[in-house]
Backbone as JSON, one array per atom type, in Angstrom:
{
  "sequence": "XXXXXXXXXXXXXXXXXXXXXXXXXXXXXXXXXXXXXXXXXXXXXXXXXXXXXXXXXXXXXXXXXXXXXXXXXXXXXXXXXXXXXXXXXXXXXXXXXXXXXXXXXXXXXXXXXXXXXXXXXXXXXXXXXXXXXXXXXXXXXXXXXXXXXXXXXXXXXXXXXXXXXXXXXXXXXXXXXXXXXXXXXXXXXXXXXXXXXXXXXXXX",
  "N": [[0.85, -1.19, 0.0], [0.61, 2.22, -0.73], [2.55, 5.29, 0.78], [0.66, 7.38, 2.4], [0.38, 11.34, 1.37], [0.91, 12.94, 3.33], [1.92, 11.28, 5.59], [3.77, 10.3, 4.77], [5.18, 12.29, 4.03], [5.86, 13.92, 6.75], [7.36, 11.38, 7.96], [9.54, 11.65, 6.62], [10.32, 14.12, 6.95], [11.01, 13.97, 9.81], [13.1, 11.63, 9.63], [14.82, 12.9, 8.25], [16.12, 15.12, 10.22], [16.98, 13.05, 12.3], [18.67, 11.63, 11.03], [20.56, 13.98, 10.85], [21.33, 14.44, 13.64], [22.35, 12.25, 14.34], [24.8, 12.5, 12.6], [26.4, 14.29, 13.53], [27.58, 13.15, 16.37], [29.75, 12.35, 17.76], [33.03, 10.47, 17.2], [34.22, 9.38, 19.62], [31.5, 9.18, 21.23], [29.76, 7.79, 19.95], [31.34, 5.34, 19.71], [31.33, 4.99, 23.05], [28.26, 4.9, 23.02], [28.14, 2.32, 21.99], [29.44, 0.42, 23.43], [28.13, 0.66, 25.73], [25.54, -0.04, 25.19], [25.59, -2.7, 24.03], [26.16, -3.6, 26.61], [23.97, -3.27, 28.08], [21.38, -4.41, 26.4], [21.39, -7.14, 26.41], [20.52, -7.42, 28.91], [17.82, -7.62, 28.74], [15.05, -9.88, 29.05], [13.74, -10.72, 27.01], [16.34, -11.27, 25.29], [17.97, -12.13, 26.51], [16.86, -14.73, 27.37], [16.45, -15.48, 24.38], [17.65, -18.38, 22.11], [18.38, -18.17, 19.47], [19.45, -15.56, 17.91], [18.2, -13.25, 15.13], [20.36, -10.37, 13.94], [22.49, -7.63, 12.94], [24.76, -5.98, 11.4], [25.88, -2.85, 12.54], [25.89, 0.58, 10.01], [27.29, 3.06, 9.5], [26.36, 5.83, 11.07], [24.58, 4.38, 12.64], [24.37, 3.01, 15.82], [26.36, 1.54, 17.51], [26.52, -1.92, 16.71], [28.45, -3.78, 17.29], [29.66, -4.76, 19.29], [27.93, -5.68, 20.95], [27.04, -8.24, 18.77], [29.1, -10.11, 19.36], [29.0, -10.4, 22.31], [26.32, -11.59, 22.67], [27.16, -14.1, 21.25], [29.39, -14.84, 22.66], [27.74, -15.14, 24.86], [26.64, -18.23, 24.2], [24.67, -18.18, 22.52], [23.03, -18.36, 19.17], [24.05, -16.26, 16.18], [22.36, -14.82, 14.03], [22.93, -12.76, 10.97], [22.01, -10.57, 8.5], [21.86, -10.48, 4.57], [22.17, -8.82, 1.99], [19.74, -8.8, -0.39], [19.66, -8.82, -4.26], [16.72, -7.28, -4.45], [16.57, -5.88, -2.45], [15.64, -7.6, -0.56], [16.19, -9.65, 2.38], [18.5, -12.39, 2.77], [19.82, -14.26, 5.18], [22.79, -15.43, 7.31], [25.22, -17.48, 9.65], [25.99, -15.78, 12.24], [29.93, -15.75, 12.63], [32.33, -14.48, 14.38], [34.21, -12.21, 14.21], [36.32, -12.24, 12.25], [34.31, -13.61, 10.69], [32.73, -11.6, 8.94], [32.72, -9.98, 6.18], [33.18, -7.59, 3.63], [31.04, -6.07, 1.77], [29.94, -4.97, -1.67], [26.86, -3.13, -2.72], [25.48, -1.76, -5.45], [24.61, 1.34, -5.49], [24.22, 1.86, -3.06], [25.7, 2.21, 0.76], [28.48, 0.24, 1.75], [28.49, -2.77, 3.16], [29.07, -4.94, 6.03], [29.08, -8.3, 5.77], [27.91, -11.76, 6.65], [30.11, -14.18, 6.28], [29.17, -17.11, 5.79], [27.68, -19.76, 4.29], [24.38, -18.89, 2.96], [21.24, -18.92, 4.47], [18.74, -18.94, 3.64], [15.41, -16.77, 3.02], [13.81, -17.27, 4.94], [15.16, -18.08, 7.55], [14.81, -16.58, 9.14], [12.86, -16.83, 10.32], [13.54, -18.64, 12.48], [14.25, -17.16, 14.28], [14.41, -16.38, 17.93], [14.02, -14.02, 18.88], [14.26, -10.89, 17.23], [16.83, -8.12, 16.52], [16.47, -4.93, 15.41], [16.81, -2.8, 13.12], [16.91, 1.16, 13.2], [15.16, 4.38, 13.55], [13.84, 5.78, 14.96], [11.76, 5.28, 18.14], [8.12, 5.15, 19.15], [6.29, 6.02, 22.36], [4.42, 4.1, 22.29], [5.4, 2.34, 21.23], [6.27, 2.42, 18.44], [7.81, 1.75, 15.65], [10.15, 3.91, 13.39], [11.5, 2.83, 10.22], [14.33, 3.16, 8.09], [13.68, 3.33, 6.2], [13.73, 1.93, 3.33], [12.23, -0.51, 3.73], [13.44, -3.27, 3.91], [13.1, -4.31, 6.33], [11.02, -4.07, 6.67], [9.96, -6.16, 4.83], [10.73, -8.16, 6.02], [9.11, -8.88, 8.58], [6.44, -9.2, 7.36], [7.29, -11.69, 6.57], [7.61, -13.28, 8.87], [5.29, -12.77, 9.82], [3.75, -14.36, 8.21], [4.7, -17.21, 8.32], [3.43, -17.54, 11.14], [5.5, -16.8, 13.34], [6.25, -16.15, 16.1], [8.5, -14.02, 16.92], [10.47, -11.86, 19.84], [10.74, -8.43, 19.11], [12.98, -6.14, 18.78], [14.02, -2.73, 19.41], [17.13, -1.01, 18.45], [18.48, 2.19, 19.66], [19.69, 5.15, 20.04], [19.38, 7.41, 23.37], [18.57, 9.25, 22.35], [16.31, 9.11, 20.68], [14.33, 8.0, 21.12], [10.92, 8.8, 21.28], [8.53, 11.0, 20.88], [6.09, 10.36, 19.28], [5.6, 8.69, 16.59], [5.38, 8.87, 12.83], [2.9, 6.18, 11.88], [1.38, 4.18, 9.7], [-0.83, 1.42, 8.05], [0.36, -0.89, 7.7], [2.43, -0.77, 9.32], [4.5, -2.28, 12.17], [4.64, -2.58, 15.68], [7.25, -2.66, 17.95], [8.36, -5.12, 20.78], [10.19, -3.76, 22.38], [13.08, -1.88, 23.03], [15.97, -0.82, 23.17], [18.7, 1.0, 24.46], [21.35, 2.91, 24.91], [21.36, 4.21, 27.55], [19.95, 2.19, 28.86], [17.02, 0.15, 28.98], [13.46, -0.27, 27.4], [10.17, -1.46, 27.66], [7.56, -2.18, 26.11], [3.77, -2.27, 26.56], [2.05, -5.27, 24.66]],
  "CA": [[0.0, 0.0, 0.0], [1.2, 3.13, -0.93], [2.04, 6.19, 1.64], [-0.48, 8.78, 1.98], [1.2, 12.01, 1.11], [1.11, 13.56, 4.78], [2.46, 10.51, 6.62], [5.3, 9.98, 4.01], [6.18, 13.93, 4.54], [6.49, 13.96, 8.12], [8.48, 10.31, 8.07], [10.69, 12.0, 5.55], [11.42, 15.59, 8.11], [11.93, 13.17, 10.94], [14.57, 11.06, 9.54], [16.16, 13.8, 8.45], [16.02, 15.34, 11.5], [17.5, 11.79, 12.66], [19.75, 11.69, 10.57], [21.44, 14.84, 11.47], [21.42, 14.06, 14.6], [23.66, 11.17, 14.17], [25.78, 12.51, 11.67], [26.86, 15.04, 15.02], [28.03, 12.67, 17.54], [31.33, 12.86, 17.99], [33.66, 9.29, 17.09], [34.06, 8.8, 20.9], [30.64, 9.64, 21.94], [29.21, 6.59, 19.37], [31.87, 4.26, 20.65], [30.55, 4.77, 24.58], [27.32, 4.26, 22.96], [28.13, 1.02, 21.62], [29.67, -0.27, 24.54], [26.72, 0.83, 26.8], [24.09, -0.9, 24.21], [26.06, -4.04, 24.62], [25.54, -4.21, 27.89], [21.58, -3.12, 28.24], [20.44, -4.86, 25.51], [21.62, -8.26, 26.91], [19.41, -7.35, 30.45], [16.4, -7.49, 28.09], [14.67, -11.1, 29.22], [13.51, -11.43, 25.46], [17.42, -11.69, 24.7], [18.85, -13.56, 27.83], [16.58, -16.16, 27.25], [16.98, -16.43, 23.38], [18.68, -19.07, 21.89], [18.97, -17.53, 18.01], [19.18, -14.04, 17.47], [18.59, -11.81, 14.32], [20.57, -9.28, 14.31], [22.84, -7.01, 12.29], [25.78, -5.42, 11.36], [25.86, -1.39, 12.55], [26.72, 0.85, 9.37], [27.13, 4.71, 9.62], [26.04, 6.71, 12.5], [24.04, 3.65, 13.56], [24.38, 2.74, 17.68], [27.35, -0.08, 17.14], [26.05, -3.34, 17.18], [29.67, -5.49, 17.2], [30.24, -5.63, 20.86], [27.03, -6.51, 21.22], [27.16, -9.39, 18.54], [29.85, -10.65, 19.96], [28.51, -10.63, 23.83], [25.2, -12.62, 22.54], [27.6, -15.42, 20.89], [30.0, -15.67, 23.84], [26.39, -16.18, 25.7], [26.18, -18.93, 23.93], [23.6, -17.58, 21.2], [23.11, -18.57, 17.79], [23.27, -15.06, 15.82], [21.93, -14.78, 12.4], [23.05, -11.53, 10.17], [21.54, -10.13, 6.68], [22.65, -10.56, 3.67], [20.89, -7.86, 1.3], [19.65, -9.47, -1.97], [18.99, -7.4, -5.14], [15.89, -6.64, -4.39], [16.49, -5.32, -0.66], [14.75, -8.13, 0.71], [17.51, -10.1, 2.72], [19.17, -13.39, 3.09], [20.73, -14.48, 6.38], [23.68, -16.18, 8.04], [25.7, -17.07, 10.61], [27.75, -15.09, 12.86], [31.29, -16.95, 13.36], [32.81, -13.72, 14.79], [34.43, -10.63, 13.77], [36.87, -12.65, 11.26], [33.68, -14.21, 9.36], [32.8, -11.06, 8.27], [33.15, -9.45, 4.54], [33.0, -6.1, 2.82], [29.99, -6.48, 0.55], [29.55, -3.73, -2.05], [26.16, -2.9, -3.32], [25.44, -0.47, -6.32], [23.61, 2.82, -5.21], [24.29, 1.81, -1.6], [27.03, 1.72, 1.25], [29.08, -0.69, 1.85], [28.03, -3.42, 4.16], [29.59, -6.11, 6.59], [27.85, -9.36, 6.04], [28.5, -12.89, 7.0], [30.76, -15.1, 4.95], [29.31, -18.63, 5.84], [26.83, -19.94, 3.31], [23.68, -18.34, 2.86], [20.6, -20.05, 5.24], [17.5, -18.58, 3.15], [15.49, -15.59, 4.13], [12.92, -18.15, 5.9], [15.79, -19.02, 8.64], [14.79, -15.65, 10.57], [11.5, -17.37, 11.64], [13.67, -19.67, 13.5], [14.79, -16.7, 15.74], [13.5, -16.29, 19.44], [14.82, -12.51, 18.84], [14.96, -10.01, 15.91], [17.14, -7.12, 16.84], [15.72, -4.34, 14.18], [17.79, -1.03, 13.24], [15.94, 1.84, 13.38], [15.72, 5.77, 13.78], [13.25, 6.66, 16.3], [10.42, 4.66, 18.48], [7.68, 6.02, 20.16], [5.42, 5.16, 23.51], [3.59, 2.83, 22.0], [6.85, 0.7, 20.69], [5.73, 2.33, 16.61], [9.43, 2.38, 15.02], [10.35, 4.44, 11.87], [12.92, 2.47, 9.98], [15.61, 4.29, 7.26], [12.53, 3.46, 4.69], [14.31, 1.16, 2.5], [11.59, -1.64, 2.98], [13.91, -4.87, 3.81], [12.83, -4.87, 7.14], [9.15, -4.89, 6.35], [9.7, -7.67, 4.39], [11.28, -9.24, 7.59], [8.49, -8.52, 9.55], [5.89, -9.78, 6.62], [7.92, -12.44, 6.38], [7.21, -13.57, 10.13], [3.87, -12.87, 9.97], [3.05, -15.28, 7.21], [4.87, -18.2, 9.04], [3.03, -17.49, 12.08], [6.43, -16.76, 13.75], [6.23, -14.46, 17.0], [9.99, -13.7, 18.0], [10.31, -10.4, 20.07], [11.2, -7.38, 18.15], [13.74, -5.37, 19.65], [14.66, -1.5, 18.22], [18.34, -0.84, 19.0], [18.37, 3.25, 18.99], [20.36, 6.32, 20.9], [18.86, 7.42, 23.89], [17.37, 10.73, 22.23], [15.9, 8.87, 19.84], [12.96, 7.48, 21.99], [10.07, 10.24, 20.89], [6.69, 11.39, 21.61], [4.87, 10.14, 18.33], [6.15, 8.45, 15.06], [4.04, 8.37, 12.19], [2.5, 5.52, 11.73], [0.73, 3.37, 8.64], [-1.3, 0.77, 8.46], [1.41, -2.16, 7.66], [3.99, -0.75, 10.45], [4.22, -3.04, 13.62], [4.94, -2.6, 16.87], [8.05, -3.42, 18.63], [7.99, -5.35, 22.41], [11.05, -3.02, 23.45], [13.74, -0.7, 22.51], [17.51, -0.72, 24.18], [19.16, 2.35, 24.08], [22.97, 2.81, 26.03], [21.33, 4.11, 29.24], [18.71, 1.23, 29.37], [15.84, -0.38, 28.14], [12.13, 0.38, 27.67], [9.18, -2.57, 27.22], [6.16, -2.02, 25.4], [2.85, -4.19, 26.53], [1.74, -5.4, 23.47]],
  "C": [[0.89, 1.24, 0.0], [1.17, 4.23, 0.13], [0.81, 7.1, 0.95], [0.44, 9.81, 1.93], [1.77, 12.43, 2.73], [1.7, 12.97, 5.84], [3.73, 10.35, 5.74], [5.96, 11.23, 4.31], [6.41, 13.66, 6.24], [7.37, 12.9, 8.69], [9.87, 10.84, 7.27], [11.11, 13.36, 6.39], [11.61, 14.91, 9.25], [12.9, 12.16, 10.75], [15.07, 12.16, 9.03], [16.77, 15.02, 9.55], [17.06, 14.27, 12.49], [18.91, 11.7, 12.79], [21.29, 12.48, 10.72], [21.86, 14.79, 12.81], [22.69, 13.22, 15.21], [24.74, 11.71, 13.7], [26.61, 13.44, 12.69], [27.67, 14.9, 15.33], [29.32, 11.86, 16.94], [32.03, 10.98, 17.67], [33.23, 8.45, 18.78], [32.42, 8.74, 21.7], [29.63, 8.41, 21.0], [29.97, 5.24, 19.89], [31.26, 3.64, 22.18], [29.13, 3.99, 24.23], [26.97, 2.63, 22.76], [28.0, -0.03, 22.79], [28.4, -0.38, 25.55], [25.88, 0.17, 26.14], [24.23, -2.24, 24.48], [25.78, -4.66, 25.84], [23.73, -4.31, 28.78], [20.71, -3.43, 27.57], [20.19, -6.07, 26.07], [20.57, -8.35, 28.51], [17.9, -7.45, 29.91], [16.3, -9.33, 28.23], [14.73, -11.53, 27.74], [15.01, -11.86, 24.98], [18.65, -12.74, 25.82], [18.11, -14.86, 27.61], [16.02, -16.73, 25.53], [17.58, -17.48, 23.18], [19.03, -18.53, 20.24], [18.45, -16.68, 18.28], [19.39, -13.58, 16.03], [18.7, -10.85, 14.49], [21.5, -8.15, 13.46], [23.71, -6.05, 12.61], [25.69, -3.86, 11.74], [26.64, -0.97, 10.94], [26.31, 2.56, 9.55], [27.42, 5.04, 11.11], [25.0, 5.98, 13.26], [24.05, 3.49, 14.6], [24.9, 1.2, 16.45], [26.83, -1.38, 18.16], [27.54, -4.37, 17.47], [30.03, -5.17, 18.56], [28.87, -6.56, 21.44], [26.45, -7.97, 20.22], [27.82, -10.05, 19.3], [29.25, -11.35, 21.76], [27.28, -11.78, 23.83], [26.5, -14.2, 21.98], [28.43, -15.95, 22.11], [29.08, -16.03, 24.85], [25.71, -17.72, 25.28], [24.87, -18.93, 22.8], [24.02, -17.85, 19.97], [22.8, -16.83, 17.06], [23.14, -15.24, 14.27], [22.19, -13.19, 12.23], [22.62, -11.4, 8.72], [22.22, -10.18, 5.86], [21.7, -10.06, 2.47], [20.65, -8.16, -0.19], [18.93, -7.95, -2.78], [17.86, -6.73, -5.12], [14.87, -6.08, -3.05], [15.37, -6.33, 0.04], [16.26, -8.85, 1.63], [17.24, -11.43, 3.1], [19.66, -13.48, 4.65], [21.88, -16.11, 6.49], [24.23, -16.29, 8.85], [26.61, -16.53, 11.44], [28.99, -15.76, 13.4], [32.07, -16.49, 14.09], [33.11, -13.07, 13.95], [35.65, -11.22, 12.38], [35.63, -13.1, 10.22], [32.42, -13.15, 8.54], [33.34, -10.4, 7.0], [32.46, -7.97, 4.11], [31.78, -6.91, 1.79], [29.57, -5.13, -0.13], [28.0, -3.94, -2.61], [25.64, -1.95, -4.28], [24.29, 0.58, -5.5], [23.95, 2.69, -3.27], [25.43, 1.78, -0.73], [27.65, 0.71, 1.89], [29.34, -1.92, 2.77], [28.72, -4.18, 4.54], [28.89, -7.04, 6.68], [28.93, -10.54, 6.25], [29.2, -13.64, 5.88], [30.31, -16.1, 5.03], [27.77, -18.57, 4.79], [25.53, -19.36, 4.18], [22.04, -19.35, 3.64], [18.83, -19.75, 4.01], [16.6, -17.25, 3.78], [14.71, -15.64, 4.76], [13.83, -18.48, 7.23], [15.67, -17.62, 9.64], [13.48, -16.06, 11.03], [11.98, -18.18, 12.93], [14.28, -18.48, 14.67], [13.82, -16.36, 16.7], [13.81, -14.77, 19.4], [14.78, -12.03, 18.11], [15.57, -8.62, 16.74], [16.73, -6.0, 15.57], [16.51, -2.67, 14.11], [16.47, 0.22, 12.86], [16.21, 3.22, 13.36], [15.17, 6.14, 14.67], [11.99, 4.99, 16.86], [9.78, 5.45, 19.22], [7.24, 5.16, 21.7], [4.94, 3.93, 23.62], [4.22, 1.42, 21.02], [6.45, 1.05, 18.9], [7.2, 2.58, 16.43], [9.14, 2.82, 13.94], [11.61, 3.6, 11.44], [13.53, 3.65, 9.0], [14.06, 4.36, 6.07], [12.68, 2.85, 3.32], [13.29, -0.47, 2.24], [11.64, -3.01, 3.06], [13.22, -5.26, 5.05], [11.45, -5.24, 7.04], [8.85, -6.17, 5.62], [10.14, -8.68, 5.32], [9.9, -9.72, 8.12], [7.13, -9.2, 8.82], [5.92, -11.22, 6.74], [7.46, -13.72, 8.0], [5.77, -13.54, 10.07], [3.29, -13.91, 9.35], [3.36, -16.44, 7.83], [4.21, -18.4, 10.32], [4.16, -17.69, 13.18], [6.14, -14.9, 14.67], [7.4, -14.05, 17.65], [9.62, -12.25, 18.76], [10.87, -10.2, 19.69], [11.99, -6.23, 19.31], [14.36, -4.28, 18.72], [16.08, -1.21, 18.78], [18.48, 0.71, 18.41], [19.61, 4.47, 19.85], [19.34, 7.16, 21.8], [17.57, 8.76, 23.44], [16.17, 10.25, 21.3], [14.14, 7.88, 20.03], [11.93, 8.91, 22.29], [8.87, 9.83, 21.0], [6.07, 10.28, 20.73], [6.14, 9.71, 16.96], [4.71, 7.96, 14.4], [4.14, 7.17, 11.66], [1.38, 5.04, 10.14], [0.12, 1.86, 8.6], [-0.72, -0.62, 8.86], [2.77, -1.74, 8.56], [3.43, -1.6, 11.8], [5.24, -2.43, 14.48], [6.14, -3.56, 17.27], [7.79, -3.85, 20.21], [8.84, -4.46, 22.95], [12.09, -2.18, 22.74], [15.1, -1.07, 23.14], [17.89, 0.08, 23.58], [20.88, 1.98, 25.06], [22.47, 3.01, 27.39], [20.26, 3.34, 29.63], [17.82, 0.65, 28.68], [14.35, -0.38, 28.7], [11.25, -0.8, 27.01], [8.43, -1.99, 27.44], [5.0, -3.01, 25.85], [2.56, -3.98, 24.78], [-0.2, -4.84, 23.18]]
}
C-alpha cells in the first residue's frame, strides 16, 4: 500500500532530523554508545533467554552493534546476520565472529559487513526467538520508523506469514525514543527498545 502524502512527509522531516542528529556525535561519543548498548540490551529477558538471534551489522552513525554481537555469541547464542539481496529483501547467516565477516559492495548503496558462511535462506529468521531491528526513532507505544528502505518490512511480513512471533527489539540512541512516530497501516509494533542508558518494554 502506498504512503499517503502527509504521513510519508512527516516520516521523511523526521529522519532527516534523525539523521542529522547522528551525523553530530562525535567518534568517541558513538563508541561509549556502543559499549553501553552491549551491555543493556543483553538485560532485556527477550534476549537472555533467546537461543537464536537476528541481528545485524551497525553501518554509519548507527548505535554499534559489534560488541554486542559478539557478547550474545559468547552467551552462547546462535546469531543470524543479513545478507541484502537485489531486491532489498535479505538473506541471512551465521555469525562466526568478527573474522567471518566481509566487505559487501552494493550499487547505489554503502558498503556493508555481512556474513561469509553460506547463505541459510530468508525463511531461517522465523527460526529466531529474537529479531534485533535497526531503526531511527520509536515512540510510547513501541511504533518504530525504519531508514525506509523496505527490507525490514519484508522481515516482519515475512514472520507474519509463518506465524512466527519472536520479540522485536529497536536498537536506537537514547534521544531517539520520541513522543509520536508516524505511523501506517502495515507498520508493527516493537515489544522493546535498548538504548545505552537502558531499556524500555512495550505491553503489546
Amino acid at each position: 500500500m502506498a504512503e499517503n502524502p502527509p504521513t510519508a512527509s512527516a516520516k521523511s522531516e523526521l529522519r532527516r532530523e534523525l539523521l542529522a542528529a547522528r551525523r553530530a556525535l562525535s567518534p568517541d561519543a558513538r563508541a561509549a554508545a556502543a559499549a553501553a548498548l552491549a551491555v543493556t540490551a543483553l538485560d532485556l529477558p527477550e534476549l537472555a533467554g533467546a537461543r537464536t538471534v537476528a541481528a545485524y551489522v551497525s553501518v554509519g552513525g548507527e548505535p554499534g552493534t559489534r560488541a554486542l554481537l559478539d557478547a550474545l555469541r559468547a552467551a552462547g547464542k546462535r546469531v543470524l546476520l543479513p545478507l541484502l539481496l537485489p531486491d532489498n529483501d535479505l538473506d541471512w547467516a551465521a555469525y562466526e565472529g568478527p573474522g567471518s565477516l566481509a566487505e559487501a559492495a552494493h550499487p547505489g548503496r554503502m558498503r556493508l559487513l555481512e556474513p561469509s558462511g553460506p547463505a541459510l535462506g530468508p525463511d531461517a529468521v522465523t527460526e529466531a526467538d529474537a529479531v534485533l531491528l535497526p531503526g531511527l526513532a520509536v515512540d510510547g507505544r513501541g511504533m518504530r520508523l525504519g531508514r525506509g528502505g523496505g527490507s525490514y518490512d519484508r522481515v516482519l511480513q515475512r514472520l507474519e506469514r509463518a506465524g512466527a512471533h519472536p520479540a522485536l527489539v529497536v536498537l536506537l540512541y537514547d534521544e531517539e525514543v520520541v513522543a509520536r512516530v508516524p505511523e501506517e497501516p502495515h507498520d508493527h509494533p516493537v515489544q522493546a527498545v535498548a538504548t545505552p542508558s537502558g531499556v524500555r518494554r512495550f505491553s503489546s
